[in-house]
Structure formats: C-alpha cells, structure tokens
TIMI-2910 file (N, C-alpha, C, CB; in pm, 1 decimal, decimal comma, always signed):
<rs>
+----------+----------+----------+----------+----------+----------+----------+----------+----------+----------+----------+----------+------+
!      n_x !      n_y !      n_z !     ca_x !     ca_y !     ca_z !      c_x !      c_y !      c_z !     cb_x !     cb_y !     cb_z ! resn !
+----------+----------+----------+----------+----------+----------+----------+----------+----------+----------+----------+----------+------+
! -23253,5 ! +12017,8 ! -15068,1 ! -23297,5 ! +11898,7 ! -14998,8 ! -23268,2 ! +11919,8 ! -14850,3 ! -23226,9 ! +11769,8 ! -15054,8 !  Unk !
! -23383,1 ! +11898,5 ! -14747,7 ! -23364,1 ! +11919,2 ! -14637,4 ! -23421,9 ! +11805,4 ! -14543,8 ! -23406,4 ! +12040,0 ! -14619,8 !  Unk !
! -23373,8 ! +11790,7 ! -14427,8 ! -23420,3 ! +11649,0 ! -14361,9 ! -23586,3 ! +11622,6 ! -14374,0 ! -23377,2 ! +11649,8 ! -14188,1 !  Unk !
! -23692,5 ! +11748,0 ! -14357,4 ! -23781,2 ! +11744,4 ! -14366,2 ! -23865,6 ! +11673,6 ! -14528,9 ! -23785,8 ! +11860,5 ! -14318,0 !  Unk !
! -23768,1 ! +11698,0 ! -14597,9 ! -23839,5 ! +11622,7 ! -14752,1 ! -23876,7 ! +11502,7 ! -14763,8 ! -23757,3 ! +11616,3 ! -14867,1 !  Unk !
! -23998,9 ! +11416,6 ! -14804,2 ! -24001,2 ! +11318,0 ! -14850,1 ! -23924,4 ! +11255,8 ! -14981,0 ! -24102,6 ! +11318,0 ! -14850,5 !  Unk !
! -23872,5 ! +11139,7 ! -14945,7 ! -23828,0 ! +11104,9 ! -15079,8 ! -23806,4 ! +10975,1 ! -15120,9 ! -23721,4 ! +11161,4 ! -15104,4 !  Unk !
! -23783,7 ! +10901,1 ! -15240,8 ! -23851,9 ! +10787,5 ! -15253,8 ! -23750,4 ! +10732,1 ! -15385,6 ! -24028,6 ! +10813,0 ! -15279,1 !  Unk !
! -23738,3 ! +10618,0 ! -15443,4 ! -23581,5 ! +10629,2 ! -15572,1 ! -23709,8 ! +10622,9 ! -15684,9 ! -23410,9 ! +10439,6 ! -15586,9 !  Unk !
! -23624,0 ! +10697,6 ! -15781,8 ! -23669,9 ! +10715,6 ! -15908,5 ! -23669,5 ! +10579,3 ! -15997,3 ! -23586,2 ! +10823,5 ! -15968,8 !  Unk !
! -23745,8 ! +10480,5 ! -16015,4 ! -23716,8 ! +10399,7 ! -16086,8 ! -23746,9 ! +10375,8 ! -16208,5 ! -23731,4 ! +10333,6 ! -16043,3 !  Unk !
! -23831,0 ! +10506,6 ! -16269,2 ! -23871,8 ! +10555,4 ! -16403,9 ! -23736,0 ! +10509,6 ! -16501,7 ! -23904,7 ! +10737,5 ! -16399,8 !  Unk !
! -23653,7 ! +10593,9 ! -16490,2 ! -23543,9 ! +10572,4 ! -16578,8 ! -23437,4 ! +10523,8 ! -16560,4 ! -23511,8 ! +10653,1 ! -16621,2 !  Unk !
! -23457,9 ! +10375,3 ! -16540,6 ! -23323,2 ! +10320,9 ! -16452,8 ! -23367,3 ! +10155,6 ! -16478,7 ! -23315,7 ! +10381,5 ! -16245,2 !  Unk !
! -23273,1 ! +10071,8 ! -16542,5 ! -23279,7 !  +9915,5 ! -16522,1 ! -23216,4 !  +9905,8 ! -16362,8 ! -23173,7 !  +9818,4 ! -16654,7 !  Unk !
! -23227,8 !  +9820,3 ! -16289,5 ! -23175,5 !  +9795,2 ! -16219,6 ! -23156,2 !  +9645,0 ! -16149,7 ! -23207,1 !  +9875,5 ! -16174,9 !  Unk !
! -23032,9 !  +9577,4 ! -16099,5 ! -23001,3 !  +9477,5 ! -16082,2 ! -22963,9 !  +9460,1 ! -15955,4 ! -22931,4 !  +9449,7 ! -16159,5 !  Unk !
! -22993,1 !  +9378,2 ! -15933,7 ! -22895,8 !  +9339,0 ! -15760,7 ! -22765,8 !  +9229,9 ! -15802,7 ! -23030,4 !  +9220,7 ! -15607,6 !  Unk !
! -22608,3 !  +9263,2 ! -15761,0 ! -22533,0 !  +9186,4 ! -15784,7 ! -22463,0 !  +9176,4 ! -15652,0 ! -22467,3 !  +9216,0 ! -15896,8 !  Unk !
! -22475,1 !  +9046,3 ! -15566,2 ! -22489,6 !  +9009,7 ! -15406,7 ! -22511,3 !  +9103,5 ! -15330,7 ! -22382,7 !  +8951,8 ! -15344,6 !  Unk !
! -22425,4 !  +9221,0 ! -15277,5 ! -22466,1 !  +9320,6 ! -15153,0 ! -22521,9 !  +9429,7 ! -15222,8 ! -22339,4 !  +9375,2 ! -15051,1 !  Unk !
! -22439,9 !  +9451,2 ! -15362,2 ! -22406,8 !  +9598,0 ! -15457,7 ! -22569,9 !  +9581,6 ! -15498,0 ! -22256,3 !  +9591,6 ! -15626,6 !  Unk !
! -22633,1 !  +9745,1 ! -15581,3 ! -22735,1 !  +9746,2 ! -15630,4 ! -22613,6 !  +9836,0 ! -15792,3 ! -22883,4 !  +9829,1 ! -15516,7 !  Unk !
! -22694,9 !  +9754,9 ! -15898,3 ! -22634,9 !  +9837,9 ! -16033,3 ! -22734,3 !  +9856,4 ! -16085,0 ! -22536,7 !  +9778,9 ! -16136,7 !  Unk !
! -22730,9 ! +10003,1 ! -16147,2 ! -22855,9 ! +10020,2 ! -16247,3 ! -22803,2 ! +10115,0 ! -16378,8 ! -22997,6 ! +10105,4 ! -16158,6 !  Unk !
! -22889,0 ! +10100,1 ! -16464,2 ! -22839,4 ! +10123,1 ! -16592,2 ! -22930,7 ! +10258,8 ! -16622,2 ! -22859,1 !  +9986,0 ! -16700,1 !  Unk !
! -22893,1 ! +10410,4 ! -16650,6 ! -22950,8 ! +10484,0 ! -16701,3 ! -22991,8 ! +10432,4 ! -16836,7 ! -22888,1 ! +10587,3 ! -16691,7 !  Unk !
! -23106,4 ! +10445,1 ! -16851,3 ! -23166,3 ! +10376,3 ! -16993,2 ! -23186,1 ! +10497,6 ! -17098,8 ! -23332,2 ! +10292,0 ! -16966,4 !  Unk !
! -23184,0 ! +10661,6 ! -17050,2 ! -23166,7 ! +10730,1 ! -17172,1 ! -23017,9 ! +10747,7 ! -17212,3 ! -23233,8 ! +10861,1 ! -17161,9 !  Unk !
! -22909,2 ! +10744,2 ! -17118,3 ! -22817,6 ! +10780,0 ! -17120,8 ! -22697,3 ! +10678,2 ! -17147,2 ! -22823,6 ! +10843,1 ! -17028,6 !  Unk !
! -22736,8 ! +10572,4 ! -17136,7 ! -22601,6 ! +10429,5 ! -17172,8 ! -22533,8 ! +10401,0 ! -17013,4 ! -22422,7 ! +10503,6 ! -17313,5 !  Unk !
! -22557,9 ! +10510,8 ! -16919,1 ! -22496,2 ! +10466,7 ! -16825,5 ! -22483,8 ! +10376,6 ! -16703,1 ! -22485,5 ! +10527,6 ! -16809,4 !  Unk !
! -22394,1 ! +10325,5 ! -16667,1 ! -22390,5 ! +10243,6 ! -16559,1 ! -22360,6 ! +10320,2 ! -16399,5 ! -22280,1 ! +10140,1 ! -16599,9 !  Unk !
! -22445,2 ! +10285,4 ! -16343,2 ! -22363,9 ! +10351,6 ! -16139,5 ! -22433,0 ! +10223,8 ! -16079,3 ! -22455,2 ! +10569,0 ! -16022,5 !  Unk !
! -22289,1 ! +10193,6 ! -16021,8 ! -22294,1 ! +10081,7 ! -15902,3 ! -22289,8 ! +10141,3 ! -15794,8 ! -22187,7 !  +9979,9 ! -15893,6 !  Unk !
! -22379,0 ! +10114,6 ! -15650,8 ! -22391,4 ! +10175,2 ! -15529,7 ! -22347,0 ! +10074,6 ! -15446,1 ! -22523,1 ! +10226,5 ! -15497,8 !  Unk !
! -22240,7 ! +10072,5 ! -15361,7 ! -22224,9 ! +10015,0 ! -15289,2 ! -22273,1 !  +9927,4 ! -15163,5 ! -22184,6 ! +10061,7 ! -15291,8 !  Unk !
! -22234,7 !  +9842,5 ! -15080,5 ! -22326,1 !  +9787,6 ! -14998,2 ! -22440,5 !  +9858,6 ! -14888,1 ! -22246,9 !  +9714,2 ! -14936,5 !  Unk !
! -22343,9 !  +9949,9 ! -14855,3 ! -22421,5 ! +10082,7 ! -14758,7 ! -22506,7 ! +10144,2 ! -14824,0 ! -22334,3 ! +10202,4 ! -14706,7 !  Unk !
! -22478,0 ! +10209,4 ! -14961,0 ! -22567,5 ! +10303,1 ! -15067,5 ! -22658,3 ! +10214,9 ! -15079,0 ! -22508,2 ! +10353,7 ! -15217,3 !  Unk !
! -22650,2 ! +10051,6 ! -15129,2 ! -22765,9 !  +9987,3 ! -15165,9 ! -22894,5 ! +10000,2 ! -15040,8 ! -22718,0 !  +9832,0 ! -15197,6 !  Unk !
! -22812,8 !  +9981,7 ! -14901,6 ! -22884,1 !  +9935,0 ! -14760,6 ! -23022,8 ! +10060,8 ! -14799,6 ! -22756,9 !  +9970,7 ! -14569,3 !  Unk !
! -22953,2 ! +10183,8 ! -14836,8 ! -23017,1 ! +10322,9 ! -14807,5 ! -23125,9 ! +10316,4 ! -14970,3 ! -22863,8 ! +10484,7 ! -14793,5 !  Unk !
! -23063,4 ! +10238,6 ! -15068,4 ! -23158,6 ! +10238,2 ! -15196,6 ! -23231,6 ! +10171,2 ! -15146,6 ! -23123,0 ! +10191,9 ! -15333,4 !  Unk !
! -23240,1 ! +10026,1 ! -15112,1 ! -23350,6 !  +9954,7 ! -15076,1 ! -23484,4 !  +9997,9 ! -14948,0 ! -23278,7 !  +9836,5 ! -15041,4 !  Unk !
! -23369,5 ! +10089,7 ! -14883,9 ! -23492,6 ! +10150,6 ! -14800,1 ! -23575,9 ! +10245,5 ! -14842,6 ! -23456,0 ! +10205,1 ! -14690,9 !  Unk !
! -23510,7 ! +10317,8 ! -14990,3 ! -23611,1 ! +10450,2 ! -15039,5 ! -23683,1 ! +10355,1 ! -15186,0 ! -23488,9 ! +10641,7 ! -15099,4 !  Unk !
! -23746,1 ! +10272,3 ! -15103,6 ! -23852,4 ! +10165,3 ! -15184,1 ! -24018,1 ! +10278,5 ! -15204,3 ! -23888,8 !  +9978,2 ! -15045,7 !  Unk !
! -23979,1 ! +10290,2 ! -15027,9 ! -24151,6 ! +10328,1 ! -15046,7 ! -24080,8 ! +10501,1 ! -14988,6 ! -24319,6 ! +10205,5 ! -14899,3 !  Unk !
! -24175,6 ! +10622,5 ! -15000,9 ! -24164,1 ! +10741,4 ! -14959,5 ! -24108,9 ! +10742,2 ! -14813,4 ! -24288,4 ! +10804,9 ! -14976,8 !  Unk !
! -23995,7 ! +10845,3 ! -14765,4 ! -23999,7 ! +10837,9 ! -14628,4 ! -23919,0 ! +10938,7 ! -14598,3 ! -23964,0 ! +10714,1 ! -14567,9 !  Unk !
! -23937,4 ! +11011,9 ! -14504,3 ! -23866,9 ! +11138,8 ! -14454,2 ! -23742,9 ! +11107,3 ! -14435,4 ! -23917,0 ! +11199,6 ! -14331,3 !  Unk !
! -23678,2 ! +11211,6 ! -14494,2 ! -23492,6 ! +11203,7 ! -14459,8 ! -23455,4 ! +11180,6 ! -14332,7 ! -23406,1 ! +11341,7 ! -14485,6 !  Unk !
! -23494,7 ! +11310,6 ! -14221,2 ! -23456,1 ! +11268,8 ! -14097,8 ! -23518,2 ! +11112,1 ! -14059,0 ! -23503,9 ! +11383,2 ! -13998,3 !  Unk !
! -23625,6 ! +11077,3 ! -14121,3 ! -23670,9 ! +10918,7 ! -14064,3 ! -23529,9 ! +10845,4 ! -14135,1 ! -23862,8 ! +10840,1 ! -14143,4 !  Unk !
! -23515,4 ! +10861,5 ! -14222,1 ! -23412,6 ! +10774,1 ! -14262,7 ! -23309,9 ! +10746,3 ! -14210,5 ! -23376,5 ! +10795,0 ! -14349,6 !  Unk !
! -23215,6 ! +10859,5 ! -14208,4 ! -23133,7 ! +10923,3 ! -14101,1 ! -23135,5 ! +10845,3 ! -13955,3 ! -23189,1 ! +11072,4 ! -14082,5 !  Unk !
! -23262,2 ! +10854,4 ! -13915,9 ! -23285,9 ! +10814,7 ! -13776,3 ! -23249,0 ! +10634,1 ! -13785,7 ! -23468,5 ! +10861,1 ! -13725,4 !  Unk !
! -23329,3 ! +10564,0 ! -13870,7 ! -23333,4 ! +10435,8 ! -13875,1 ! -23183,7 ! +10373,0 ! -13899,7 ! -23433,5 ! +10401,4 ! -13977,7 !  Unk !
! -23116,0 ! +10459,6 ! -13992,2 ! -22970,0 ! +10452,2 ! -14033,0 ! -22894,3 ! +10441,6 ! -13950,1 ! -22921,8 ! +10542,4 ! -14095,2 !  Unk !
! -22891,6 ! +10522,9 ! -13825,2 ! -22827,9 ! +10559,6 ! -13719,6 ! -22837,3 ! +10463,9 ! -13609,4 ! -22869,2 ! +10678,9 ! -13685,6 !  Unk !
! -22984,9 ! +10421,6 ! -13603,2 ! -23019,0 ! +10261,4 ! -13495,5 ! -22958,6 ! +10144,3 ! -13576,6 ! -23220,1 ! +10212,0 ! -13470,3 !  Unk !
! -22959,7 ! +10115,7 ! -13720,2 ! -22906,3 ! +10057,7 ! -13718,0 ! -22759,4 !  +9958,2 ! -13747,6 ! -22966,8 ! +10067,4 ! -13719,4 !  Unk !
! -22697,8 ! +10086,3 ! -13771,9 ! -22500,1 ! +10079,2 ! -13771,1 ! -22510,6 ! +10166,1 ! -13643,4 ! -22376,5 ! +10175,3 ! -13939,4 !  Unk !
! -22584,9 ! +10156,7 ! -13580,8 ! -22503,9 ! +10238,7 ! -13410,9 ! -22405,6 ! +10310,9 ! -13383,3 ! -22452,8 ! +10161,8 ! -13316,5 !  Unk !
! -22431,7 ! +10410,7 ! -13477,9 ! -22399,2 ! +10553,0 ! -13501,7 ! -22457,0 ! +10656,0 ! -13443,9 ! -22411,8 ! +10581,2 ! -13613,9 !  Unk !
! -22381,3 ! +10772,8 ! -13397,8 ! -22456,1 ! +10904,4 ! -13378,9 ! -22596,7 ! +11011,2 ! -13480,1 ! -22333,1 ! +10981,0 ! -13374,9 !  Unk !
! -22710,7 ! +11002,2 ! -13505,2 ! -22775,6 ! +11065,5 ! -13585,2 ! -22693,1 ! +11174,9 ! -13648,8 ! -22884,5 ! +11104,9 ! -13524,3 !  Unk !
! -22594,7 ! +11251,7 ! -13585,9 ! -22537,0 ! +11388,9 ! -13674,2 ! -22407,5 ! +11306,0 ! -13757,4 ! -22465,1 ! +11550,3 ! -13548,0 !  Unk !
! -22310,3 ! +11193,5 ! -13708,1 ! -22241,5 ! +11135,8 ! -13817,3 ! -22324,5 ! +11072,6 ! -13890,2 ! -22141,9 ! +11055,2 ! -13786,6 !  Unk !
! -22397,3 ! +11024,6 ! -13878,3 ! -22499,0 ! +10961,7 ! -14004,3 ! -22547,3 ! +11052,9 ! -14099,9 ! -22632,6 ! +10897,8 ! -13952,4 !  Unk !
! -22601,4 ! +11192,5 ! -14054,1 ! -22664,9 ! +11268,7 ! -14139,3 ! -22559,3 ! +11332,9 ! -14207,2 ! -22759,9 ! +11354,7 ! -14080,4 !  Unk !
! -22456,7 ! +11346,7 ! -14150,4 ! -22307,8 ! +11420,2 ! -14243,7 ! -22291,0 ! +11326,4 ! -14338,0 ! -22141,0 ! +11440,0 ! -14156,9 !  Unk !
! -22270,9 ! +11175,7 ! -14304,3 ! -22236,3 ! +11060,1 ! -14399,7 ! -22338,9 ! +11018,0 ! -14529,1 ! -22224,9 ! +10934,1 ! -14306,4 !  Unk !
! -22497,2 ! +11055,8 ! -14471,5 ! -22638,5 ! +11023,3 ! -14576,8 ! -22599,9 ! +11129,9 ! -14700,7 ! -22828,6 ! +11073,0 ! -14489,2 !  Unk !
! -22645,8 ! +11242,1 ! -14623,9 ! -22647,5 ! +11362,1 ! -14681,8 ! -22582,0 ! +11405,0 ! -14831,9 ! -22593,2 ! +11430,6 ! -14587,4 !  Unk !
! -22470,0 ! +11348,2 ! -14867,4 ! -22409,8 ! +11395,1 ! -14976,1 ! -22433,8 ! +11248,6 ! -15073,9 ! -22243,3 ! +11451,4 ! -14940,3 !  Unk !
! -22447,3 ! +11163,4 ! -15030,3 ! -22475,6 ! +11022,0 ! -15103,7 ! -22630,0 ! +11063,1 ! -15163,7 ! -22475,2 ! +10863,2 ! -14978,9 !  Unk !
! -22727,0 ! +11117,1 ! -15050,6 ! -22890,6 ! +11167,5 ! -15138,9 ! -22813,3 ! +11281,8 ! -15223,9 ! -23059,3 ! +11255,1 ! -15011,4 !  Unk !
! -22758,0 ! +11349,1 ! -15225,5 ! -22731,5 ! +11465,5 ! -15284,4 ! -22664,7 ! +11379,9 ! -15418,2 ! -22632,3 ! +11580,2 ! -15187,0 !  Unk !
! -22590,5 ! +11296,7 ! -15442,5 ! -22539,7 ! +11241,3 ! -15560,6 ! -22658,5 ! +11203,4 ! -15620,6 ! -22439,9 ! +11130,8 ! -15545,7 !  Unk !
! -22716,0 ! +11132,5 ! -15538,0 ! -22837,9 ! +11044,2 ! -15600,2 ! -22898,4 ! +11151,9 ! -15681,3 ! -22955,4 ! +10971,5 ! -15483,9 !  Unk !
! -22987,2 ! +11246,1 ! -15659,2 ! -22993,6 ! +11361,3 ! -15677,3 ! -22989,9 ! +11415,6 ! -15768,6 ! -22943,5 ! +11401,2 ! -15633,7 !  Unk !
! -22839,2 ! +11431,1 ! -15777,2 ! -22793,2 ! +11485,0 ! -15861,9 ! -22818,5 ! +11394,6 ! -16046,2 ! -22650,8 ! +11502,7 ! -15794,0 !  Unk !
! -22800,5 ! +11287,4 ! -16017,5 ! -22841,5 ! +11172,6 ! -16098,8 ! -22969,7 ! +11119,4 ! -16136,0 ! -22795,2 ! +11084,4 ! -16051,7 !  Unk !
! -23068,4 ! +11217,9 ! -16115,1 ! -23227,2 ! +11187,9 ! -16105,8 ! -23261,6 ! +11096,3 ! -16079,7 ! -23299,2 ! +11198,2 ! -16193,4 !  Unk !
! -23216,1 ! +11041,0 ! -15946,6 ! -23239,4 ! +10900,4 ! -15873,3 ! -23349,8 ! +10928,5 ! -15790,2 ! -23112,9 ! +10841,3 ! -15782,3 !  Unk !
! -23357,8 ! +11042,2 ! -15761,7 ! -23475,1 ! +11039,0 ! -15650,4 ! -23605,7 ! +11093,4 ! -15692,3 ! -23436,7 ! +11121,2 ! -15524,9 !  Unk !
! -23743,8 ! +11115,8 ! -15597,6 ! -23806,4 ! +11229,5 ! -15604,8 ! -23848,3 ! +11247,5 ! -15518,5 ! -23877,3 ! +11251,1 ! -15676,7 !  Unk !
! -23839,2 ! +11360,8 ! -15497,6 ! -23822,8 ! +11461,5 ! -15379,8 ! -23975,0 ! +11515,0 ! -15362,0 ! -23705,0 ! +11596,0 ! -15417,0 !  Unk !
! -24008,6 ! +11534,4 ! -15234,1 ! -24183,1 ! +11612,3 ! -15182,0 ! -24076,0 ! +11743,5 ! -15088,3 ! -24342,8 ! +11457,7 ! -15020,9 !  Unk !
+----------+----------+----------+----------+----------+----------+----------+----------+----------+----------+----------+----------+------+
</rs>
C-alpha cells in the first residue's frame, strides 16, 4: 500500500454500527467484533467513497492541523491494520 493507491472500506463483510463518536462492526464470517476509535472512525467515515491515500493524508492533516509527514506516519499503520482485516479495497 502506497500513498498513490485508491482506497475505499470494505463493507461486503462487515455489520456495522455507529456507537456516539466510535464506529463497531461485526465480521459476519468470522464472529468478530473491532471497535475503531473516534479518530479511526473520522478516517472510516471518510473512506465512504474511493480516494487517494495521500488525498486523505492531506485532508487529515488540514484538518487536526498537523504536519502531512506526522499524519502519514500516524494514518499509515491504522490503513495497514485495516488491511490487514479485509477492511479495505485497494486500486
């Protein structure tokens, strides 16, 4: 996964709930539960529709008024969990 990828959340295999800030969703082949926190949710709700990492990155960064390279150190391993969890899909 590189800033250049499009990517977008997998919502094929996943219930998912909003509980106030948190997003929870339920792997539906697997029994499991992952709660994403308020920040993780900010970044789920934005990978609604397709959108380039560095765009993400960028928008992330305007808006917690952050540096783009601490943001992309901080994104970076949270898409990589996601990821890892067939949360995403990746172009």
């Amino acid at each position: 996964m590189n800033p250049e990828n499009v990517i977008c959340r997998n919502e094929e295999k996943f219930m998912i709930s909003n509980l106030g800030d948190e997003v929870v969703l339920m792997d539906i082949q697997q029994g499991h539960y992952i709660n994403i926190n308020p920040v993780g949710s900010v970044i789920w709700n934005k990978l609604a529709t397709p959108v380039a990492i560095k765009e993400l990155i960028s928008s992330l960064a305007n808006e917690y008024g952050i540096s783009t390279a601490q943001c992309e150190g901080d994104t970076m391993p949270f898409l990589q969990k996601l990821q890892q969890h067939h949360m995403l899909n990746i172009r």
